[in-house]
N, C-alpha and C positions, 0 to 999 in steps of 0.2 A: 551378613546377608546383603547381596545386592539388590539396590534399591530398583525393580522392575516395575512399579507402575507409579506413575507420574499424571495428576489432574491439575498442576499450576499453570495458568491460563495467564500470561502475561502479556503475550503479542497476539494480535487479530490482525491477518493481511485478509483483506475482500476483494476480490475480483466483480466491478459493478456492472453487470451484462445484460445488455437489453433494453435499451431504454429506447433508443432506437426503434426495435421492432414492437415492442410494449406500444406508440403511439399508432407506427403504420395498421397495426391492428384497431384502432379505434378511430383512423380516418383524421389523422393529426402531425403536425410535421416532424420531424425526426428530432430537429430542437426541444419541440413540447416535452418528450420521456426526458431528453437533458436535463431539462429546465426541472420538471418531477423530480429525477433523480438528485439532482442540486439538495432540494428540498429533502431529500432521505439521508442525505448526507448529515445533516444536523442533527436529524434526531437521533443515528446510531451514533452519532459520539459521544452525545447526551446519553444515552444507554449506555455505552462504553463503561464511562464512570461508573456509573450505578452496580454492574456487574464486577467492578474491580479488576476490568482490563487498564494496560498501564502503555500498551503501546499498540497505535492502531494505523496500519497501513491501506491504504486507498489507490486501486489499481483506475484513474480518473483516465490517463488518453497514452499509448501506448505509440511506439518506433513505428511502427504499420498504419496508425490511424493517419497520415498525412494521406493516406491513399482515399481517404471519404473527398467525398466533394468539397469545394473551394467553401460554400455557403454553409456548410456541415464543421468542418474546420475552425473558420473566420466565427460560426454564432459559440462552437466549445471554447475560444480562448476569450469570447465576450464574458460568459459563463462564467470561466475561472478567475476573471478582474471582479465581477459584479461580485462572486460569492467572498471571495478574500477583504472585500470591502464592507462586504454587509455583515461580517462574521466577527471582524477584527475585534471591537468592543469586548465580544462577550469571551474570544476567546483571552484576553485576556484576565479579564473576572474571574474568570470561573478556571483560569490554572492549564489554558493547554498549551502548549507549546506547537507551534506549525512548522514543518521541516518538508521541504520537498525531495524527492530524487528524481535522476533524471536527468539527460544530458540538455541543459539550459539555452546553450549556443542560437540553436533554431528558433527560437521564442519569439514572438514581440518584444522589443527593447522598455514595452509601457508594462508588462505581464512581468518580465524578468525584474523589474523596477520595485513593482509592487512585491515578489516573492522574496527579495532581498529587504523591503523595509517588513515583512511580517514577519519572517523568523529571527529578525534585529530586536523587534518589539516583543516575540513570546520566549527568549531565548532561556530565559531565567524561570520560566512556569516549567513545573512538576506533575502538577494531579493527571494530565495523557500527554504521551508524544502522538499528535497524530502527522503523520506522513502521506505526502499526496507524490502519488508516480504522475508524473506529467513528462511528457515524451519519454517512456522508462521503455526500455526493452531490458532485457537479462543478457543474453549477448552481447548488446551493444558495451551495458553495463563489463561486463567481464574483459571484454576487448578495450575498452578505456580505464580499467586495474592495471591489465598487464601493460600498458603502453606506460603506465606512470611507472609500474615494479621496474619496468624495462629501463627507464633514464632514470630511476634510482641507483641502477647496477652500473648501469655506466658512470654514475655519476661516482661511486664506491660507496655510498651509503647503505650498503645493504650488495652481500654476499649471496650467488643462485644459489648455494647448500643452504642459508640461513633461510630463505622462504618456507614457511609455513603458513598451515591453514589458518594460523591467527594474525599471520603477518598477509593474507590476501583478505580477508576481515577488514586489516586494517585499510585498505586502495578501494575497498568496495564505497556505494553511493549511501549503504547505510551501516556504517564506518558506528560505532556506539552504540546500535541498538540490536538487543537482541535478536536471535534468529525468530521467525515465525511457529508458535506452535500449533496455529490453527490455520490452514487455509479455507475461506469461504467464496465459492463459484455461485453466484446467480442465473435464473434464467435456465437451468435446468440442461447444459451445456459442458462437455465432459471432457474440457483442456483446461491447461495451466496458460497456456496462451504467452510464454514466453515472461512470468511472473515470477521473481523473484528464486531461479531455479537453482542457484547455490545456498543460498539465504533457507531455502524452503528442503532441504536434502532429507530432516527428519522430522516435520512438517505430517499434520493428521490434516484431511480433505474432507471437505462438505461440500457436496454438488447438492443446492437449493432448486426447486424447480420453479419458482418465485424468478419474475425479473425483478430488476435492483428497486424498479419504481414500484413494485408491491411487497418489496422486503420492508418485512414492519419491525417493531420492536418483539414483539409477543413470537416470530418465527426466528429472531438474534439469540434471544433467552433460551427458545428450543435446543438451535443449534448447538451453542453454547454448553447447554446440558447434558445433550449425548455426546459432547467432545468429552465432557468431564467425566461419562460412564466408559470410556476406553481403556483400556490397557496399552499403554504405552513401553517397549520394550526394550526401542534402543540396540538392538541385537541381543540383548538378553533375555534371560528364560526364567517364565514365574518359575518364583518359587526356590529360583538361586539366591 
């Protein structure tokens, strides 16, 4: 009998949305929800664990956000130095491992600094991988696979009939970790937004109506739960 329903929950990708318009609704600068959000960030990966996710990805600033304002920009990569710094300690105590994706080039040279000595420091923790998209697009992603696949083949190290979908697995920016079996959207917002779109092919969707700065623990558990009441099919058919 083939196995048609599937409730193993290993990978969590969240799409963190809103945090931005979370504050202009409460007459606060577009930083404040960042800054908030920062702060949720902690706590679902602290919930992570507890729930017996083992690999959690974080859709943090995306190929498109360079297009926010210069002061919107300049305060998210202040953000991502302060939280990498304020975090380091515990993440390694407590077993995470921080890996980013995402094409790096653009970065601050003090940002890029810092993301190269944290995933040097958590390389060897187990208990999560959590993964932060920093400048990630999905096409861009794909288009710097195939450019590597490309001066592979030129190079002879790999034949164009030999490509497969585990040999493009392999050029992708999350190269070792499993595909995503839960996508979570916040903010009540109904795109993938250019998130992880090979990665996510067989990928279940939760559109949260929660922005990211009022996703709690107790609405993660929800979601969580009805991912787990799915039937998962894979192209197959209960009952085969």
């Amino acid at each position: 009998m083939t196995q048609s329903i599937q409730r193993d929950l290993q990978h969590v990708a969240i799409i963190m949305d809103g945090n931005g318009r979370w504050a202009v609704k409460r007459g606060l600068e577009r930083l404040d929800g960042h800054m908030r959000g920062a702060r949720m960030v902690k706590k679902i990966v602290k919930a992570s664990k507890t729930f017996g996710v083992k690999h959690l990805t974080l859709y943090a600033f995306s190929t498109e956000n360079w297009k926010r304002s210069e002061k919107e920009v300049s305060g998210l990569m202040r953000i991502f130095r302060r939280y990498i710094l304020a975090e380091s300690a515990d993440m390694l105590a407590e077993g995470v491992r921080m890996k980013f994706i995402g094409c790096r080039e653009p970065l601050d040279p003090k940002l890029r600094k810092l993301i190269d000595w944290i995933e040097e420091q958590t390389a060897h923790n187990t208990t999560l991988e959590l993964n932060i998209a920093l400048n990630y697009g999905g096409r861009d992603e794909l288009v710097r696979a195939s450019q590597k696949m490309a001066t592979a083949v030129q190079a002879g190290d790999i034949a164009p009939e030999e490509i497969t979908e585990d040999t493009i697995n392999q050029y992708l920016d999350t190269a070792g970790t499993p595909d995503p079996d839960l996508v979570i959207r916040t903010s009540g917002e109904y795109r993938t937004s250019n998130f992880l779109p090979w990665q996510s092919a067989y990928a279940e969707y939760a559109f949260v109506e929660e922005s990211w700065p009022d996703f709690t623990v107790a609405i993660y558990e929800q979601t969580l739960a009805e991912f787990r009441s799915r039937e998962r099919r894979f192209g197959s058919v209960i009952g085969k």
